[in-house]
N, C-alpha and C positions, 0 to 999 in steps of 0.2 A: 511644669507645663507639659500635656501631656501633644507627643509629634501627629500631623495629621497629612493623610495624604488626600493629593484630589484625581480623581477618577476620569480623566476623559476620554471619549471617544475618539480615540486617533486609529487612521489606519498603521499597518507594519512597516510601512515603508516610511511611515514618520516617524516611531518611536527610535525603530534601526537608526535613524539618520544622526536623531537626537542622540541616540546610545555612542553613536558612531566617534562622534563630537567628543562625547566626555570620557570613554573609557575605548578606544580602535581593539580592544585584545577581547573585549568580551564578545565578537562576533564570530572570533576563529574561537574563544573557547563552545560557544554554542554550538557551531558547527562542529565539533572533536564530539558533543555530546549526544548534538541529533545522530552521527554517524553509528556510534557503538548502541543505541535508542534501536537505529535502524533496523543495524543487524542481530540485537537481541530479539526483536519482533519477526523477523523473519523465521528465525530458528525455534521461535514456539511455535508461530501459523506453520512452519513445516511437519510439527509434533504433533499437533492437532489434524493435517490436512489426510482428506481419507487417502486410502492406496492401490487407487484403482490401479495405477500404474507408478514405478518410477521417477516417466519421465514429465508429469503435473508435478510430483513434489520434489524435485530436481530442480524444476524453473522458477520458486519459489525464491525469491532471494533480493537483499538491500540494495540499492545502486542510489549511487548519483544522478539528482534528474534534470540536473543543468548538461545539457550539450551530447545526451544521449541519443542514439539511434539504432535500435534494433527492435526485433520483430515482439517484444516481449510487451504486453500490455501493463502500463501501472495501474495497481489494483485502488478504487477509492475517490480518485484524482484524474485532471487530465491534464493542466497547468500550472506552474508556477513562474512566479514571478522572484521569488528567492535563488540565490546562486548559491548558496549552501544547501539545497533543502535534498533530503534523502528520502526514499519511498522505495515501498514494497513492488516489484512487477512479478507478473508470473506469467502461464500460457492465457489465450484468450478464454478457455473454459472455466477459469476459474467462476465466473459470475456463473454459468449453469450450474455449477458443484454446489456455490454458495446460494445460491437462492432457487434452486430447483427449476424444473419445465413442468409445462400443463402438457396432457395429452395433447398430440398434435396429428395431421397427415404431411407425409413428405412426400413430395410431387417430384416426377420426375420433369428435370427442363424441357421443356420445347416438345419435340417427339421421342424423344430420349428414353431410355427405359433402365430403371434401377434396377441392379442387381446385387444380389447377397447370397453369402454361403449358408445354408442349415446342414451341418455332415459335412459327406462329400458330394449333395447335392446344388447347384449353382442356379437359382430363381431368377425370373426377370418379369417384375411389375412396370406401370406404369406410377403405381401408389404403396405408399408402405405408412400400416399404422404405427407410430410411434407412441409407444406408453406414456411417457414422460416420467420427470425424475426427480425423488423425492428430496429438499434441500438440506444441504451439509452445510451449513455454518459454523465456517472454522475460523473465517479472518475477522471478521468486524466484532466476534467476539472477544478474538484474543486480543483485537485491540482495545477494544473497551476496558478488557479488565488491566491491561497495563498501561492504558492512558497515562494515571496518574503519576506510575512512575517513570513516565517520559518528560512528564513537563516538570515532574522535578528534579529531575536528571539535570535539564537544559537550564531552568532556574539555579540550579545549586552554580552551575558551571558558571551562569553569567552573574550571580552575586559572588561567589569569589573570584573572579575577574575584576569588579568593582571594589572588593575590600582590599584587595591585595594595588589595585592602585590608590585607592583613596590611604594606605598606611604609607607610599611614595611619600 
């Protein structure tokens, strides 16, 4: 008789619950797996990330994003509802890098007047053309291409969580 599964539409906070029930250890092993998931994707999108400076591919990096609070933007995402769940943040520019600017003008506020150095000469407009900049796609690629082995990372970890209790 050949085994058959059936497919439903649940959300994660019900399959987790149901997981939760029959097997409590395959939740920390997913979370052991999303973590090193994490920070193995951090450290390609670093590989990949251009080098305009240092301190963008410096700010690159895995964190825990339950109970965080700093100035660093996660790249992707803006909630979760998961207490294990790990994610990429970096500086706020990331999303200019990764998806470029159109030609723009930058106003100066109110009466205000921008200034900028060319040399050692020191300008003062009202308006500055900005070129805009062309985009570097370095994170949604690199996750894309190792998607697959994240969720079979997380997979492998929570089925042998599951064989190793179901041999109990």
């Amino acid at each position: 008789m050949a085994l058959r599964a059936r497919i439903t539409r649940e959300s994660r906070d019900a399959v987790m619950k149901r997981l939760r029930e029959i097997v409590p250890e395959a939740e920390a092993a997913a979370a052991a797996a999303q973590e090193i998931s994490a920070k193995e994707l951090a450290e390609a999108i670093k590989g990949r990330a251009p080098r305009f400076s240092g301190e963008y591919v410096n700010s690159i990096q895995a964190v825990k994003l339950a109970g965080r609070n700093d100035d660093l933007k996660p790249v992707g995402l803006e909630q979760t509802k998961d207490p294990n769940a790990w994610g990429i943040v970096a500086l706020y520019i990331w999303r200019f890098i990764e998806f470029g600017t159109r030609p723009h003008t930058i106003a100066a506020k109110k009466k205000g007047r921008l200034a900028f150095r060319i040399g050692d000469r020191l300008i003062r407009t009202p308006l500055v053309a900005h070129p805009g900049m062309k985009a570097r796609p370095h994170i949604f690629p690199t996750y894309r291409a190792l998607k697959k082995s994240i969720r079979r990372r997380v997979a492998t970890a929570i089925n042998k969580a599951i064989k190793a209790k179901a041999s109990n």
